[in-house]
N, C-alpha and C positions, 0 to 999 in steps of 0.2 A: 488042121488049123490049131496053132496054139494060142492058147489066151493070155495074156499076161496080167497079171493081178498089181493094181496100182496100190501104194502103200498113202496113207496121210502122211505130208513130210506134219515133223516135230515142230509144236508152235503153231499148228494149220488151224483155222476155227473148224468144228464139226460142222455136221449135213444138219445133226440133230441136237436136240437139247435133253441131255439125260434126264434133266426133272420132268418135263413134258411126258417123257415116255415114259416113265415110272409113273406119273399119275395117271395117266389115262389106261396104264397095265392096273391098277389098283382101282380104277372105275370100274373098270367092264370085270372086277371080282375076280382077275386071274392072277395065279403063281407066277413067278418068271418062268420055272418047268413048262408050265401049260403052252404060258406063249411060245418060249421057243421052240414047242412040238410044233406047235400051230403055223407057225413062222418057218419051220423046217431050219434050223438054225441049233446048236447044242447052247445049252442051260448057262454054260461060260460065258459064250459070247455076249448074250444076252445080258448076263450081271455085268461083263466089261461095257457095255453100251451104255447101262441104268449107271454106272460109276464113272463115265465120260475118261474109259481107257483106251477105248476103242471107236471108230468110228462105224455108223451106220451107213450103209451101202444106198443108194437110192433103190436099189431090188428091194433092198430088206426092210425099208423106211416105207414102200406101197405096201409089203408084205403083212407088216406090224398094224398098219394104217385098216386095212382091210380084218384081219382080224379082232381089231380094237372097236370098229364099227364108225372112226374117225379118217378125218383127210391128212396128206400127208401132212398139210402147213399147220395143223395143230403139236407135232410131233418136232419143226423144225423152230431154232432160234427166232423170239419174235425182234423185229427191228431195234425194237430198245434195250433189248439184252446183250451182253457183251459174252464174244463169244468164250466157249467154256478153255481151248486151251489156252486164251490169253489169260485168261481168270486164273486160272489155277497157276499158270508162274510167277504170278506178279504174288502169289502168297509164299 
């Protein structure tokens, strides 16, 4: 069985909201290293999430969530926020 790996088209909003997850990485007292041990995830991916390059997987967004000691919808876009890759073209 092969899996095929879905890309975010360009311009997509995220699952997640990089500031979210950077501060709640900075609550629970951990490195981004730490997390993405914890996470099973490499140190990159991680900084590309926190810098809204990458998108966060729903795996990795329960993953993050559970490690953090948080749910996932603290980690995700709140309704009044506009999403990050629209934000960042219109700069």
């Amino acid at each position: 069985m092969s899996t095929t790996r879905m890309r975010r088209r360009n311009g997509a909003p995220f699952q997640h909201s990089p500031e979210a997850v950077r501060s709640a990485r900075e609550n629970a007292a951990l490195s981004q290293k730490a997390l993405a041990e914890k996470c099973g995830i490499s140190a990159q991916l991680l900084c590309d999430i926190e810098a809204g390059r990458r998108n966060a997987t729903p795996n990795r967004l329960r993953a993050m969530a559970r490690v953090l000691g948080c749910e996932v919808a603290d980690l995700q876009p709140r309704k009044d926020e506009p999403p990050a890759a629209i934000e960042r073209q219109a700069s």
